[in-house]
N, C-alpha and C positions, 0 to 999 in steps of 0.2 A: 353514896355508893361509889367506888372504885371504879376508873373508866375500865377495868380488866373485869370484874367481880360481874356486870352487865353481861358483858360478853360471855364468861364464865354461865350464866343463868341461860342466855340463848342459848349458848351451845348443847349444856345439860339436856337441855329441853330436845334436844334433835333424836332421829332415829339410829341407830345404829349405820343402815349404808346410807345417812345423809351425812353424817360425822366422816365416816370413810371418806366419802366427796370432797368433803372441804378439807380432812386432811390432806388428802392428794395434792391440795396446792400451798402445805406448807412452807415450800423453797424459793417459790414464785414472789417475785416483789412487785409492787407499783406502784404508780405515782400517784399521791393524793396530796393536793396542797402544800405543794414542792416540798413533798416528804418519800421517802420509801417505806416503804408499808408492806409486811405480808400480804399474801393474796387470801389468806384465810381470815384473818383478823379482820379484812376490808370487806369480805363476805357477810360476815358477823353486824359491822356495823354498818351496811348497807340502808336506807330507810326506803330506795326500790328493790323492785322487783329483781331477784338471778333466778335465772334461769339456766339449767345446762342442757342445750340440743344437741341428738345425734342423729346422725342420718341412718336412714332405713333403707340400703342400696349405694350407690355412690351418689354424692350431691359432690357437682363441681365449684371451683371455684368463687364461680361466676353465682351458683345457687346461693351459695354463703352471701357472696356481698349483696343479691339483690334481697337476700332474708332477712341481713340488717338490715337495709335502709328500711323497707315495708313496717319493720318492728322498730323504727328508730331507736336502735339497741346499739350499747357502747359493748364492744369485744372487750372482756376481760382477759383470758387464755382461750385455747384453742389444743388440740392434742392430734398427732399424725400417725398415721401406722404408715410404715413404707412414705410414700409422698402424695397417701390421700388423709384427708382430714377427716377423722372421724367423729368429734364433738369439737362444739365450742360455747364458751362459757358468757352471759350476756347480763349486762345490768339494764333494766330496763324500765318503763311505768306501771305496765302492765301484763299479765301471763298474757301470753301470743294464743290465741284463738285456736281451735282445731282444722278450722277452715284453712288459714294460712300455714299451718304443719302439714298438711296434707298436699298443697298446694305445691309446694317444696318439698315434698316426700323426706319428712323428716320429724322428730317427737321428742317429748317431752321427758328427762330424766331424774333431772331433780330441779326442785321448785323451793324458794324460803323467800318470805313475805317480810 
């Protein structure tokens, strides 16, 4: 099978506004084994956990970075209205608990395994 045809088959398989999601970060590139990489295609062949959290209220700065560290989450994007952050996008081991969303006043948006 084609490393794209794979991809192609995950994708298929998504929902309508999960596809929207991932397309959103068509334009975004990153680094993956001193390569540049869409952020969509990395989404795809991910074999953790993404996650994309938004906050419910304003979550500071400070909320985000202590969210990552609790969820030992690598930041992939993140998104601002004005100069507050309203999501950000995370690869990580495992879906983040209800416990610790709440905790951080903040939830779940889209999730691929």
């Amino acid at each position: 099978m084609g490393k794209y045809k794979e991809l192609d088959i995950i994708y298929s398989n998504l929902g309508h506004k999960d596809k929207e999601i991932i397309d959103s970060y068509n334009n975004e590139i990153i680094k993956e084994a001193n390569k540049k990489v869409p952020l969509s295609i990395y989404i795809l062949k991910s074999k953790k956990v993404i996650c994309l959290i938004e906050s419910y209220g304003t979550a500071h700065l400070w909320t985000w970075s202590e969210f990552k560290e609790e969820i030992k989450g690598r930041l992939l994007a993140y998104k601002t209205e004005k100069n507050v952050i309203t999501n950000q996008l995370f690869e990580i081991d495992e879906e983040p608990s209800e416990e610790i969303l709440n905790k951080y006043k903040l939830k779940k948006k889209f999730v691929l395994y």
